[in-house]
C-alpha positions in Angstrom: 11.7 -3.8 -26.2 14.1 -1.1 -26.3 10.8 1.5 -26.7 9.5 -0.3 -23.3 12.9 0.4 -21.2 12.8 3.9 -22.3 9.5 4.8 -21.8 9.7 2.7 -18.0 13.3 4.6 -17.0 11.2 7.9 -16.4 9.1 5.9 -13.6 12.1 5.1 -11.8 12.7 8.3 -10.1 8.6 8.5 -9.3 9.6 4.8 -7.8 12.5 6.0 -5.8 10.4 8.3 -4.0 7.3 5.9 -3.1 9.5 3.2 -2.0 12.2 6.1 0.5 8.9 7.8 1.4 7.0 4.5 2.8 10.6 2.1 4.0 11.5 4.7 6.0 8.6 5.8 7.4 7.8 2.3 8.5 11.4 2.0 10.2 10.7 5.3 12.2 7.1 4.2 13.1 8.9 1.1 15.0 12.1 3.3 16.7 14.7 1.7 14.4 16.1 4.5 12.9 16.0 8.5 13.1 13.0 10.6 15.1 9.6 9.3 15.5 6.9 10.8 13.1 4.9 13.4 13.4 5.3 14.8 16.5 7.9 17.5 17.4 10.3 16.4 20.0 9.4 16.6 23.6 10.5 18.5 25.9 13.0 17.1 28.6 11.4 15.1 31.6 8.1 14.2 29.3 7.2 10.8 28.3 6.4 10.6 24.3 2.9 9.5 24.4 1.4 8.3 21.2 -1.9 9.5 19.4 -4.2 6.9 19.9 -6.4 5.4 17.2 -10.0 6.5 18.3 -13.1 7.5 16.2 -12.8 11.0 17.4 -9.2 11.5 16.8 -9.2 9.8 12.9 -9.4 12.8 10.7 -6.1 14.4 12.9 -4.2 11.1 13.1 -4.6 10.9 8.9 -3.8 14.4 8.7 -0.6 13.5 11.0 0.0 10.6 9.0 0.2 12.3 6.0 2.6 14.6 7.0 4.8 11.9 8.0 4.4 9.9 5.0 5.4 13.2 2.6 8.7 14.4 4.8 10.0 10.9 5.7 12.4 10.9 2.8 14.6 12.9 4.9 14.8 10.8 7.6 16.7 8.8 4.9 20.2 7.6 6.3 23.0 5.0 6.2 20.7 2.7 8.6 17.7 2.6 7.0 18.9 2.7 3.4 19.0 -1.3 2.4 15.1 -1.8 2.5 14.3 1.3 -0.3 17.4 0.1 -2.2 16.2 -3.0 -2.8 12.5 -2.4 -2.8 13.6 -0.1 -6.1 15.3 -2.7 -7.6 12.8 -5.1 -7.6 10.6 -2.2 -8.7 12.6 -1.5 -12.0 13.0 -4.3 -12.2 9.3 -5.9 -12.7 8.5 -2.8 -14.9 10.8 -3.8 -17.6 9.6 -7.1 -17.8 5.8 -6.2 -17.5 5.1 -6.2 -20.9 6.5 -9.5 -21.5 4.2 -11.3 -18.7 1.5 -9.6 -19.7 1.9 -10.5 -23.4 2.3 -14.5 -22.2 -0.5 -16.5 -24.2 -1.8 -17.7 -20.7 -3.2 -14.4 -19.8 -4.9 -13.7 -22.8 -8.1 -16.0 -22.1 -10.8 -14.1 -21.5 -12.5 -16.3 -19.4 -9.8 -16.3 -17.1 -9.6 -12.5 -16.9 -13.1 -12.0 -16.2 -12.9 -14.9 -13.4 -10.4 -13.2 -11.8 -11.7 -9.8 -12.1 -14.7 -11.4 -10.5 -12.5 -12.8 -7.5 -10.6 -9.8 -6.9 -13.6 -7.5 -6.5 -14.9 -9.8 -4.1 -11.7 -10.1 -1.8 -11.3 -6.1 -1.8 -14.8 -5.8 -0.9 -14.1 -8.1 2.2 -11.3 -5.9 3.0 -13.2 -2.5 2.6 -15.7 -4.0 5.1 -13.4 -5.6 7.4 -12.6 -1.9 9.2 -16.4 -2.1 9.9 -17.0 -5.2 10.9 -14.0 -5.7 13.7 -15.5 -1.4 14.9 -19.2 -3.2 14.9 -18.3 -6.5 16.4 -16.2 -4.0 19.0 -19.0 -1.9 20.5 -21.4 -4.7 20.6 -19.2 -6.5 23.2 -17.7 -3.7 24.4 -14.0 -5.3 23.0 -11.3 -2.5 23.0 -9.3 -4.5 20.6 -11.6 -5.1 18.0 -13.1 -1.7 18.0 -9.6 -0.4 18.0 -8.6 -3.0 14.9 -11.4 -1.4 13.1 -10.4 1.9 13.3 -7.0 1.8 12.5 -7.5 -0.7 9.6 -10.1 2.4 8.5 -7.3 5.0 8.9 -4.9 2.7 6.8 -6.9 2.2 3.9 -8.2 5.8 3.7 -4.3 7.1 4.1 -2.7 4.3 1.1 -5.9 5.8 -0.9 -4.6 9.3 -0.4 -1.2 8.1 -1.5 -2.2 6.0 -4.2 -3.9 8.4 -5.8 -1.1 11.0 -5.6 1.2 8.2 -7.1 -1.5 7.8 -9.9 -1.8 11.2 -11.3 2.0 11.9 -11.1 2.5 8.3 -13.1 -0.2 8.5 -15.8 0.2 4.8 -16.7 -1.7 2.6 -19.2 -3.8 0.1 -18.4 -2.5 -3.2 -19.8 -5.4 -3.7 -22.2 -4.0 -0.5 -23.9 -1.3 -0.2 -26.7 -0.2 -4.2 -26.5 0.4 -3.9 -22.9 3.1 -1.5 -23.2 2.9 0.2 -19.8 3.6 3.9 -20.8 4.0 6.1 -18.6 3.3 10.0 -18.3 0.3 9.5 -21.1 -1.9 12.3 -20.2 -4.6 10.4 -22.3 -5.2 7.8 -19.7 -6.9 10.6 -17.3 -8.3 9.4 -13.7 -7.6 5.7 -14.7 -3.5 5.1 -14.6 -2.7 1.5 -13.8 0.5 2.1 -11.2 -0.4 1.3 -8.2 -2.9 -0.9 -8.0 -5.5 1.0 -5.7 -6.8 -3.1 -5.5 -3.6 -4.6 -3.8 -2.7 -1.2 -1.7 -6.7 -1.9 0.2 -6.1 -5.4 0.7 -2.1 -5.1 1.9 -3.1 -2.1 4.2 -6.5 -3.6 5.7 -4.5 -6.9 5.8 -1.4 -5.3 7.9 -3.4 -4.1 10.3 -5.4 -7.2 11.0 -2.3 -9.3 11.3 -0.7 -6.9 13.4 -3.9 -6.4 15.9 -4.3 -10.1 16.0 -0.4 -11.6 15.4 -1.4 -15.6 15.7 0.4 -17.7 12.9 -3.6 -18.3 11.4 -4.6 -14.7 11.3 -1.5 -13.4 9.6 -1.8 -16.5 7.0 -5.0 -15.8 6.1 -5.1 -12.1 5.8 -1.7 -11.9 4.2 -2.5 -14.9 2.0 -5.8 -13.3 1.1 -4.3 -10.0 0.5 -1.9 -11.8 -2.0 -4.5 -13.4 -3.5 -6.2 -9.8 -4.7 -3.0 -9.1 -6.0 -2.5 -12.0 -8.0 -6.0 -12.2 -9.6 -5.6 -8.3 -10.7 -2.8 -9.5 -12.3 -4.7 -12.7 -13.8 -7.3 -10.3 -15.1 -5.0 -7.9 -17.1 -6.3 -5.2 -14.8 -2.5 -4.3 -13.4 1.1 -5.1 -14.5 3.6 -6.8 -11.8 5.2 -4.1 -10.8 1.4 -2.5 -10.4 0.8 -5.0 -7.9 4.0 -4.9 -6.6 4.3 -1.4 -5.3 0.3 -1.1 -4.8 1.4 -3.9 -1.9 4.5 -2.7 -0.5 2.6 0.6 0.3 -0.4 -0.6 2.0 2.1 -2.9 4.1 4.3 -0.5 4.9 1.1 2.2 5.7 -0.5 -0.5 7.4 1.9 -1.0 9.9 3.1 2.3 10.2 -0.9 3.0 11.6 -0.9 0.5 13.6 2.6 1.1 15.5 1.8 5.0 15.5 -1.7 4.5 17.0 -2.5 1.7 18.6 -3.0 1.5 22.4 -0.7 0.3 24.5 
């Protein structure tokens, strides 16, 4: 145990990071706090327009978005601090009692890893062609909103993806198959495959945000949030990804989500 905490107490300043970076980029995406991101301020007597989600504008809106998501740590302040606080807490917190979850006899059926490998492949692939359905649907019948929801849930996946796999090569974790479930991080052996985030649960939570936030009815946000925690869960089931895997994997693709879809959608 004591092996476990030591080898999970490096992660925590990675952690820190992710979770400033994303809380308060999502705050400043909805005016709470600090400037809006990207743009430069404008100058007096000009209305701050936003950067509209539209197929032509995509690859400089996730250049843009980018840029917010690396500098927003220093928009970090008294006002906006609670959310990352306690988002890193709950991190740590889940890493040091990964390797206990994942060691629980219930997990270690076979049968129900490989089911819920099955049923997570299939709910991320729903979410990875969700972007292109709603865009399809959209120019069909000439519905704005749907073509619109398409794009930005597009833009959202492909930006958690950038930072995901950022977050993966800096944390060099082990899968949970590996080493007892242990959860090491920094192992250089593990390559192109670290476990933290979950690249699963960051799709799902950021293609999910942007649907329930295009569409806000009670249904829609139940079904693509409960579906979105449903691929987390079952990565989980399938001793694919630890908790706190899942965990942060989520939080991101939220947070991304609705930072997209605040920053960019048409008003």
């Amino acid at each position: 145990m004591r092996r476990f905490v030591h080898a999970s107490c490096p992660a925590a300043g990675w952690l820190l990071f992710a979770a400033l970076s994303l809380t308060v980029l999502e705050k400043n995406a909805a005016g709470q706090s600090g400037p809006s991101l990207p743009d430069a301020p404008q100058p007096a007597g000009q209305t701050k327009t936003r950067d509209e989600g539209t197929l032509r504008d995509l690859p400089r809106n996730l250049l843009k978005d980018q840029e917010a998501i690396w500098t927003s740590p220093a928009r970090l302040n008294e006002s906006n601090a609670v959310g990352p606080v306690l988002l890193v807490l709950a991190t740590t917190a889940a890493v040091t009692t990964d390797h206990q979850v994942m060691s629980s006899s219930k997990l270690l059926n076979t049968s129900l890893n490989n089911h819920a490998s099955t049923a997570s492949n299939g709910l991320v692939g729903g979410f990875l062609v969700a972007p292109g359905i709603f865009y399809g649907l959209g120019a069909m019948h000439r519905d704005e909103h749907a073509a619109e929801t398409g794009i930005l849930g597009g833009e959202a996946i492909l930006d958690s993806l950038a930072v995901s796999e950022v977050m993966k090569l800096v944390s060099l974790r082990e899968r949970p198959t590996i080493d007892n479930a242990r959860g090491k991080f920094f192992q250089s052996s593990v390559g192109t495959n670290s476990s933290f985030p979950s690249n699963h649960s960051i799709i799902a939570w950021s293609s999910a945000a942007v649907i329930a936030s295009e569409y806000g009815g009670p249904l829609t946000q139940i079904t693509a949030y409960g579906l979105a925690a449903g691929v987390s869960a079952t990565r989980v089931m399938a001793r694919q990804h630890f908790p706190s895997d899942v965990l942060v994997g989520s939080a991101v693709g939220w947070m991304i989500g609705r930072y997209v879809v605040r920053r960019h959608r048409h008003e």
